[in-house]
N, C-alpha and C positions, 0 to 999 in steps of 0.2 A: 722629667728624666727618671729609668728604671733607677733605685737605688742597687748598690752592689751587697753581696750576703753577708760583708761585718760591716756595712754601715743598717741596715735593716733592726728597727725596734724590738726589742720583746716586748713583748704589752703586758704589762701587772694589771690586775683588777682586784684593789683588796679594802677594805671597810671593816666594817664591824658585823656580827652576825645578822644573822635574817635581815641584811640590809639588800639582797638581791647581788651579792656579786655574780654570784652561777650564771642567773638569765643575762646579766650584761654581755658577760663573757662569750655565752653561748650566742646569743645577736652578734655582738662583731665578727668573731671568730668564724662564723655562715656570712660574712659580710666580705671578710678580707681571708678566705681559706687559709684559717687559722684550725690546732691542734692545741690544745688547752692541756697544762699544766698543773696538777692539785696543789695548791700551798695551805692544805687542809693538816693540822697535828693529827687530827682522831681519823680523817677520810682517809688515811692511810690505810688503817687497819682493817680487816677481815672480819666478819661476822658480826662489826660492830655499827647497827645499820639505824636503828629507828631514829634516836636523836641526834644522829651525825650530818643529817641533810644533805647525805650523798644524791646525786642527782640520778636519776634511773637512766637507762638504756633508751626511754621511748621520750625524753625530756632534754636528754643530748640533742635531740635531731638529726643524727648524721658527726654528728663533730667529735673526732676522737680524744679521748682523755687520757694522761697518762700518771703515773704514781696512786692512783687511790685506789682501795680495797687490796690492797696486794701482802701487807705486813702479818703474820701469824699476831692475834693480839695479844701473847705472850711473850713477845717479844720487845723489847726496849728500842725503836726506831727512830735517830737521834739530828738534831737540824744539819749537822755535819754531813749524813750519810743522806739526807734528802739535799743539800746544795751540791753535792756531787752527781746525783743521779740527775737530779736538773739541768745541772749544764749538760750533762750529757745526752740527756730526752733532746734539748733547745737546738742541740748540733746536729741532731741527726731529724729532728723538725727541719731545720733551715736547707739540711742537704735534699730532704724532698721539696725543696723549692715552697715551703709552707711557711706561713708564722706561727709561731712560738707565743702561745699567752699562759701566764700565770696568773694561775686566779683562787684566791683565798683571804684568810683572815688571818694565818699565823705567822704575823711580821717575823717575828726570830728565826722562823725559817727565809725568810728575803733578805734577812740582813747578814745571816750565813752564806750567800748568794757571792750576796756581794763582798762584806769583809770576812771572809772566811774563816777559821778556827784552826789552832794549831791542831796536829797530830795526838789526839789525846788517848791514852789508854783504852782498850776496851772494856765497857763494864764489867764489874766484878760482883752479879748475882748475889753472892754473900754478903757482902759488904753492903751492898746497897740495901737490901732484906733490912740490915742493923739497922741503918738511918732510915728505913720507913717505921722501922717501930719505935725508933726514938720519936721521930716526928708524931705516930702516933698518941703516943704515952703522954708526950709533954708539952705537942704544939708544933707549929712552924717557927714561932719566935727564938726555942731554946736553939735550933738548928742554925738560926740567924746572928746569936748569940757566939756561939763555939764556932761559926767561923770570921766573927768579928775578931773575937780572939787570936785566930790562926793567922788571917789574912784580911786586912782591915781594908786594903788598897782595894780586893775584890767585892769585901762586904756592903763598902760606901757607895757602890755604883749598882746593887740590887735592892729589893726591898723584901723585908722578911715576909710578905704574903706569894713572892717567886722563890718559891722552896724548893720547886724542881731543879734549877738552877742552882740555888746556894746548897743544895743535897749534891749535884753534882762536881760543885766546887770541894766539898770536902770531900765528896769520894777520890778526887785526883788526888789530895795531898795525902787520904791513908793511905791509899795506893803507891803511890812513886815518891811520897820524901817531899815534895818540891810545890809550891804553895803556885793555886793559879795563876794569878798574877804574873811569877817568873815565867811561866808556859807562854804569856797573851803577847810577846816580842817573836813568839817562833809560830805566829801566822803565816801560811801559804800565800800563796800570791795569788789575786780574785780570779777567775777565768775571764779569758778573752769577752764575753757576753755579758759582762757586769756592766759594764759600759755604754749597755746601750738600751737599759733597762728603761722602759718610760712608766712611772709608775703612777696608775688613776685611782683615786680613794674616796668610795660612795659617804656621802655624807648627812643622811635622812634626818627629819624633823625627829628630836629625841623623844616625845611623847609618843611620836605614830609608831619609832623604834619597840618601844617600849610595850606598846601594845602588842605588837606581831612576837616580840619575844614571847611575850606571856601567853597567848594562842594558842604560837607552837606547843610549849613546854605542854600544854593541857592536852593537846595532839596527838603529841608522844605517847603521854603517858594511858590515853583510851585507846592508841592502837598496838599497846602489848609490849611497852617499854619492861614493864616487871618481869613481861615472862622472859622477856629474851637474855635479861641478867640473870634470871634465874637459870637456863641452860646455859649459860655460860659460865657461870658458876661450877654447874655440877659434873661439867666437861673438864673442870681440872684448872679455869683461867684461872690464876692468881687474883682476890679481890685486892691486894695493893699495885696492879701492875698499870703499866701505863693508860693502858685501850682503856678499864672500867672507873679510871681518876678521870677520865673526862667528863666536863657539868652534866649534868642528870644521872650520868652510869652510877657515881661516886653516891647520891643520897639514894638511890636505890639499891644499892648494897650496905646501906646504913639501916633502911628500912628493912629489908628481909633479916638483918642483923638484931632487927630487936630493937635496934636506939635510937628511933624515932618514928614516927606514925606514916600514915601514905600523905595524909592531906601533909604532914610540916614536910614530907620530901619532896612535893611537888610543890609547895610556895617558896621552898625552900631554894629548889632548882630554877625558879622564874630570878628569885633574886641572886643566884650565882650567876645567871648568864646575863641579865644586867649588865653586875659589876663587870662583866668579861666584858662586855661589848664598852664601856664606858672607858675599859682601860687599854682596849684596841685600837678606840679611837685618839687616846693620849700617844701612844706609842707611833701611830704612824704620824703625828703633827710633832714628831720630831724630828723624824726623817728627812733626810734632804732629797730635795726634787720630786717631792710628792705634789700632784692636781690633784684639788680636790672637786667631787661632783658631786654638786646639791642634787637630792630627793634620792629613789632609792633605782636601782638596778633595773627593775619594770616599769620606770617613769619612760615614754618615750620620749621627755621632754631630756633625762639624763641618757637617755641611748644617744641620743641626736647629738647633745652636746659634746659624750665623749669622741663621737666617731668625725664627728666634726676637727676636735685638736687634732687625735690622728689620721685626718687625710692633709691638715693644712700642714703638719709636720712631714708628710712624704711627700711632697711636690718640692720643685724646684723652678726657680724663673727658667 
């Protein structure tokens, strides 16, 4: 039996980096004339291309994608303003009679999705500029520190290496008086589509991970990762703004800075995107009502298997 358009899944496809979520997505999605979704932090942004592993025009196959490359990377593009455009992309997916897949790595934007975020201030440029250079001067810890102090209720459930976070915690309270925590009761209400989210999570042999990580990074950086920080730089981006603090952007702007070598930015970069990926996969085996799929994205042993759950989930006796 045809399903009706608010009983109909969205499909998540999300994992840890270079674990293949793109090509899964992009196999079902040409499977089940699906429209795919970025739940990418960095694929957002514009001009921000070699180590973002945006997937090109001739690697789509035909399957239209929506939210990535679109963000000025000067610009602070925030999980809030992406759970909204999402549901909105998903809705007007479903009205063309299409599936709706979300496919990424950046849980905190899925989990905005779903539990949504109060109505928070717009950043305040100034402000935020301070607390990047506090953060510089004295660490992420001191920033983790003064908002243990401020707001303990908010600081106990972050961890001082998610600075972007506890940076934006404390910009609310210079901003408006009123400590996160009080804001986290005046959450919205999820959208309609939250509900019916089926979310599949690649789950690759960690050493094989490990290796493709390390590849890439070397990849990157022979096909002109420096230069492209370097124009980007000289174009006016801000080296603390969000697009160039993504892994690899961040020690290549350390190395043209002077304060470290190419070889320690790119050993450097294998082991930031590691840890990234070790702490992606922590984060989604928290989540509720995540499947997980053994090997990686181009296994068609894990193609099979995902498309398998979602065809036995869309039938009916």
């Amino acid at each position: 039996m045809k399903m009706t358009l608010n009983q109909k899944p969205v499909i998540c496809v999300v994992g840890p980096t270079a674990s293949g979520k793109s090509e899964l997505g992009i196999e079902l999605a040409l499977r089940l004339q699906g429209e795919i979704i970025n739940c990418d932090s960095v694929q957002v942004y514009k001009e921000i291309e070699i180590a973002t592993a945006k997937v090109s025009m001739e690697e789509r196959r035909g399957v239209p994608h929506h939210l990535i490359d679109f963000v000025p990377p000067e610009i602070t593009y925030t999980g809030g303003e992406w759970a909204k455009d999402a549901a909105k992309k998903i809705e007007e997916i479903e009205e063309r009679g299409n599936t709706a897949f979300i496919v990424g790595g950046t849980g905190f934007y899925l989990r905005a999705l779903r539990q949504p975020f109060f109505e928070s201030p717009q950043t305040d440029e100034k402000l935020r500029n301070r607390f990047i250079k506090i953060r510089e001067r004295h660490g992420a810890e001191y920033l983790y520190k003064m908002l243990l102090r401020i707001d303990a209720e908010s600081a106990i459930k972050l961890q001082p290496k998610d600075w972007s976070r506890v940076q934006r915690a404390l910009e609310i309270y210079f901003q408006t008086g009123k400590r996160f925590s009080e804001w986290q009761p005046l959450r919205s209400e999820p959208p309609a589509c939250a509900n019916r989210l089926r979310i599949f999570a690649l789950n690759p042999p960690r050493s094989l991970l490990y290796e493709r990580i390390n590849k890439r990074a070397e990849k990157h950086f022979a096909s002109g990762l420096v230069e492209e920080v370097k124009a980007l730089l000289e174009k006016g981006i801000p080296a603390n703004s969000n697009a160039l603090g993504a892994h690899g952007y961040r020690r290549v702007v350390e190395y043209l800075n002077g304060t470290r070598t190419l070889e320690s930015a790119i050993e450097q970069t294998k082991q930031d995107v590691r840890n990234y990926a070790k702490r992606q996969l922590t984060w989604f085996r928290r989540e509720e009502g995540v499947e997980w799929i053994d090997g990686f994205g181009d296994d068609p042993a894990a193609i099979a298997d995902c498309g398998l759950r979602i065809a036995d989930s869309s039938t009916t006796d």
